[in-house]
C-alpha positions, -999 to +999 in steps of 0.1 A: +038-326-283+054-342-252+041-314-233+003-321-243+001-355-219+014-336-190-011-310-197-037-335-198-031-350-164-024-318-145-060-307-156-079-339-151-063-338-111-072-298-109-110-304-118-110-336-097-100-314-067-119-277-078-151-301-085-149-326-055-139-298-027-159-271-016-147-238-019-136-225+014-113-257+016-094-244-019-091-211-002-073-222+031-057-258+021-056-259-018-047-222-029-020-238-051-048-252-079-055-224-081-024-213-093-027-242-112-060-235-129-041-204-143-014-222-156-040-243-176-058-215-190-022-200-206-011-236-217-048-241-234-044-207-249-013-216-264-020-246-275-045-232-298-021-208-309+005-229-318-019-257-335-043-231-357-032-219-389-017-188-382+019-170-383+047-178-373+047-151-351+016-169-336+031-201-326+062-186-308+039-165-287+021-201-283+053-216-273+063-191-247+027-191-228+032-232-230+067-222-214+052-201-191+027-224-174+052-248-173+076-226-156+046-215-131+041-251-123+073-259-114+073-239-085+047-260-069+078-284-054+091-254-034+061-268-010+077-303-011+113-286-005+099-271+023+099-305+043+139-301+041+153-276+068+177-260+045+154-249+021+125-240+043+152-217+066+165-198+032+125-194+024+116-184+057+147-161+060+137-143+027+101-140+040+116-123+074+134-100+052+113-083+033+104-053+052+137-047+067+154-050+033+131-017+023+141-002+051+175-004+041+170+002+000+155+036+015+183+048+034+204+041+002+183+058-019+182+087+003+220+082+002+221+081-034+200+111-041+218+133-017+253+123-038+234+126-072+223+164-064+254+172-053+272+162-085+246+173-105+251+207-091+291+202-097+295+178-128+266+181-147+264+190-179+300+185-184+304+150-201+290+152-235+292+128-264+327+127-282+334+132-315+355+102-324+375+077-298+383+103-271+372+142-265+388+158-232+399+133-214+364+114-219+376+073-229+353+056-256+333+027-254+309+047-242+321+057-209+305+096-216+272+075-209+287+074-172+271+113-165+261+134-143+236+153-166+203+141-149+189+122-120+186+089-137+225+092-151+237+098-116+217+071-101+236+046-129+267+062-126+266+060-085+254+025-091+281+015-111+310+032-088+289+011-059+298-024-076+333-006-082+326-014-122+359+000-139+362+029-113+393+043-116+379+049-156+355+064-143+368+085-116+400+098-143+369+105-164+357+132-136+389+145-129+395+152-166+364+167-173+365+191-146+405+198-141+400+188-104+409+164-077+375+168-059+357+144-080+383+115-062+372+133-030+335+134-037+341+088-049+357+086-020+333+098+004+308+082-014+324+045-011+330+051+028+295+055+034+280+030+011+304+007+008+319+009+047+286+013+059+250+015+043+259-022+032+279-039+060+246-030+077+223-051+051+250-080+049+248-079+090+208-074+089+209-106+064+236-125+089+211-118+124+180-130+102+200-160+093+207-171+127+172-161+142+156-184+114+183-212+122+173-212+161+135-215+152+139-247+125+159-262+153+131-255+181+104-261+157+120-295+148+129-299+181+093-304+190+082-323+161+107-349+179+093-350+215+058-349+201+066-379+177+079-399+205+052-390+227+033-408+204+052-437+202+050-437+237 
């Protein structure tokens, strides 16, 4: 109920401005109610859910598109934390790193699936579901999910040695199954190279981005000075 008179005066200033500006003025300077008309239309929605006679199953889903909208709405102040240099440089920094950032997710992934086929060829098909706690050297709590049987179970599995999740579990696993050091040869290799490398160049790419960013707020603000007192001038 306390959300209804915030509704209220979010629409009446969204058809103020959609009614009193023309339309290639919304486009270029007010794209944001437009968002906000949106946001209306699943709070309106959901309003009517939540108030008609229906389920209960009906006013939840009424609730969360109210929830949504709000949540939608809320993102409008990252315009007013824009004014602070802080904010605007992490914004501007993740905007800057976008396309380099998939650059780098597909070398990994090229990294990944050259390690996954390569165990697959060598691994898979090996770990299987135990019987009861523990079946040839394979640990329990579900560890013989940790596989090598298909593409998608070596991606997780690379994925979780990556973040180094329980690795020496999973790497005694290997060896077990296959009565072989090469499995702690094959980790290793793979930890070098991602690890070591693949992401010390993302952390770097991040760290060059940052400091690019950080020199044009402090030009950009450095004219916004001069040019304010110019006009005191």
């Amino acid at each position: 109920m306390l959300s209804i008179p915030f509704t209220a005066t979010f629409m009446i200033e969204t058809a103020y401005v959609l009614f009193a500006t023309d339309g290639g003025t919304i486009i270029r300077e007010k794209k944001l109610y437009l968002v906000e008309l949106f946001c209306l239309c699943f709070a309106v929605y959901g309003y009517i859910m939540m108030f008609s006679n229906g389920a209960d199953s009906d006013y939840a889903t009424g609730a969360s598109y109210v929830s949504f909208s709000f949540i939608i709405r809320n993102l409008r102040i990252s315009y007013l934390l824009a004014e602070i240099k802080e904010f605007k440089v992490i914004m501007n920094m993740v905007m800057k790193m976008t396309i380099p950032i998939m650059y780098m997710m597909a070398c990994l992934y090229i990294v990944y699936y050259a390690f996954a086929i390569v165990a697959m060829f060598g691994i898979g098909g090996l770990i299987k579901m135990p019987n009861f706690h523990s079946e040839g050297g394979i640990s329990n709590n579900l560890y013989y999910l940790i596989n090598f049987n298909d593409l998608g179970s070596s991606m997780v599995t690379l994925y979780s040695f990556m973040i180094i999740n329980n690795w020496p579990a999973i790497t005694d696993m290997m060896v077990n199954v296959t009565g072989s050091v090469w499995p702690r040869i094959y980790f290793m290799v793979f930890y070098i190279i991602v690890q070591w490398i693949v992401l010390n160049l993302v952390i770097a790419m991040m760290l060059e981005i940052y400091d690019n960013v950080v020199d044009e707020m402090d030009e950009e603000i450095s004219v916004k000075n001069n040019v304010i007192q110019l006009m005191k001038m």
